[in-house]
C-alpha positions in Angstrom: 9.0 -13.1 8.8 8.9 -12.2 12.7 8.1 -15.3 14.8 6.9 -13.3 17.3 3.7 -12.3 15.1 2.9 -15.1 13.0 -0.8 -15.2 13.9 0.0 -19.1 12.9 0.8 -18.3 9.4 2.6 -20.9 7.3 6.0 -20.2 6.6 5.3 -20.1 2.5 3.3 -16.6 3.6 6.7 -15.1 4.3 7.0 -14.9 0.4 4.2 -12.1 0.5 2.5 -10.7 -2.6 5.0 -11.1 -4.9 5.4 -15.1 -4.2 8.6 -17.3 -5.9 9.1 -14.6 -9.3 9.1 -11.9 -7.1 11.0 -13.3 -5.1 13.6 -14.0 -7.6 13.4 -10.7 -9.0 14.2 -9.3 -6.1 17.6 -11.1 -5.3 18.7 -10.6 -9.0 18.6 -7.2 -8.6 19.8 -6.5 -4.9 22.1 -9.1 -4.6 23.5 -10.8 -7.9 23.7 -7.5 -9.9 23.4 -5.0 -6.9 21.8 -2.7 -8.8 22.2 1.2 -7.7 20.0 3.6 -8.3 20.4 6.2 -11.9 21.6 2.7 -13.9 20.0 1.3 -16.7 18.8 -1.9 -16.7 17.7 -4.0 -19.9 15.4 -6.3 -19.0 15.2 -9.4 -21.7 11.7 -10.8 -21.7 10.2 -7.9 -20.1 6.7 -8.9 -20.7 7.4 -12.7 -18.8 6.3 -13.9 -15.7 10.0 -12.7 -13.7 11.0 -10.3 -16.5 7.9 -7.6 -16.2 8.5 -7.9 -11.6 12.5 -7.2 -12.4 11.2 -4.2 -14.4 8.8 -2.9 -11.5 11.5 -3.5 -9.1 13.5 -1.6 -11.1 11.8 1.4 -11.0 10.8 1.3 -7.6 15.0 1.1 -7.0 15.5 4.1 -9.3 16.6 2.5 -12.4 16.0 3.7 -15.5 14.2 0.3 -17.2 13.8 -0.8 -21.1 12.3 -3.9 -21.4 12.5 -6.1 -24.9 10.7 -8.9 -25.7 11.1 -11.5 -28.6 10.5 -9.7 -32.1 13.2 -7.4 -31.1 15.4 -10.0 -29.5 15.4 -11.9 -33.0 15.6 -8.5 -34.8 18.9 -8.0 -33.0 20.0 -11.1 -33.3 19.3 -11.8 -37.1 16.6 -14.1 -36.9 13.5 -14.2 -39.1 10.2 -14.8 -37.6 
């Protein structure tokens, strides 16, 4: 956040729209698994609260994104629902 325009905001408004999940999906992508753009990224959970922002990041890096949830997590894994 520039200090030099803050209009007074608290500091938590530096987090902008996305807020703490965004936030988190952000710095998985960029800086744990520096992502680059034309890879595919499998996104566990796709439809939860961080999971569907990592997918929209995704995309907005230029990955190509599949997203699974749980029926097809068990599925792969042998479970029975």
């Amino acid at each position: 956040m520039d200090s030099s325009n803050n209009n007074n905001l608290p500091k938590s408004a530096g987090l902008g729209v996305l807020g703490h999940t965004g936030l988190t999906a952000h710095i998985a992508l960029t800086k744990l698994a520096k992502a680059q753009p034309g890879e595919t990224l499998v996104v566990s959970s796709g439809a939860g609260q961080v999971g569907h922002l990592v997918g929209q990041i995704g995309k907005i890096l230029g990955l190509h994104v599949i997203g699974v949830n749980k029926p097809i997590v068990a599925l792969l894994h042998g479970i029975t629902l």
